[in-house]
matplotlib code that plots the C-alpha trace (Angstrom):
import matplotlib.pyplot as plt

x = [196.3, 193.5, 190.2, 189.2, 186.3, 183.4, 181.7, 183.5, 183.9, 183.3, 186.0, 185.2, 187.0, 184.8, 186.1, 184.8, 185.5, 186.7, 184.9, 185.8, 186.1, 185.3, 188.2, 187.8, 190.4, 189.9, 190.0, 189.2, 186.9, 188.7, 186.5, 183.2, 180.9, 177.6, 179.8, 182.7, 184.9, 188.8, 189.7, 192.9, 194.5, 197.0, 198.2, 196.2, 198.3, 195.7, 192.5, 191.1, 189.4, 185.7, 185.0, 182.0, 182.8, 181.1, 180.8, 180.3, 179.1, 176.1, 175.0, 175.9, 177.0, 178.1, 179.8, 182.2, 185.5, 188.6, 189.5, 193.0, 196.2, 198.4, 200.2, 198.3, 195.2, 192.3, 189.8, 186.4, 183.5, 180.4, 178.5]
y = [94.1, 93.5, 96.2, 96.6, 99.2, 97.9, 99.1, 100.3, 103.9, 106.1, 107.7, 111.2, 114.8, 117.7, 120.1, 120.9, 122.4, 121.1, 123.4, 122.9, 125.3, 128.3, 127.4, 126.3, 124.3, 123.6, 120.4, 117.7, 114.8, 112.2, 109.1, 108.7, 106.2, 105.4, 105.9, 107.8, 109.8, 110.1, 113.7, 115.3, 118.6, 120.8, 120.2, 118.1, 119.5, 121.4, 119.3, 117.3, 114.5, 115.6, 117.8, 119.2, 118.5, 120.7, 119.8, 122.9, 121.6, 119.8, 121.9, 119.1, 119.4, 116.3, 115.7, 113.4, 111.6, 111.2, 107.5, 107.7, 110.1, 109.8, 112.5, 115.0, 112.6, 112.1, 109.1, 110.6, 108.8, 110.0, 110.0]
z = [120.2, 122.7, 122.3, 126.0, 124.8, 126.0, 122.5, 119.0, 118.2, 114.9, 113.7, 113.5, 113.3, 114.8, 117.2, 120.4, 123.8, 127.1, 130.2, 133.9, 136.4, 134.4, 131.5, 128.8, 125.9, 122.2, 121.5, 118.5, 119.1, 116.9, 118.0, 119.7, 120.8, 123.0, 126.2, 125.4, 123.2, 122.0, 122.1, 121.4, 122.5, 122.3, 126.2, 128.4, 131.9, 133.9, 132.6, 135.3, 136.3, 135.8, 132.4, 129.8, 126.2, 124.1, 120.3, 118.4, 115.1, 117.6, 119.9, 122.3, 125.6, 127.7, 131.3, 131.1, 133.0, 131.8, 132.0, 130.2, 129.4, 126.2, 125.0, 123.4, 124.0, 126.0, 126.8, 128.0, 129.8, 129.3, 132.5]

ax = plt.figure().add_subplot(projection="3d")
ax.plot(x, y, z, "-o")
ax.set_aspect("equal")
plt.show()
């Protein structure tokens, strides 16, 4: 299989938060990278285009895009 990431990510397994439009979902970041992040959740209808992933264990806030669909998964962009 082709990698079409433009750089490789870390496995990790944190949890975080997705926040848009005054919601928020749990969610656990299971790969991230310089530019982006692999997140999963318990049901991605409703999340849209344009997010904030918050990782809890950081402090870390980040506004990101969501670039791909799978499931119960998620492809952030950081922007």
């Amino acid at each position: 299989m082709n990698e079409r990431r433009e750089t490789r990510r870390q496995r990790v397994f944190k949890a975080g938060t997705i926040e848009f439009e005054g919601a928020g979902v749990d969610c656990t970041i299971r790969n991230v990278s310089p530019i982006g992040a692999g997140l999963e959740v318990a049901n991605p209808v409703g999340i849209p285009h344009e997010i904030t992933l918050n990782v809890l264990t950081q402090h870390l806030s980040r506004h990101c895009y969501v670039v791909w669909r799978k499931e119960n998964r998620l492809g952030v962009m950081f922007s």
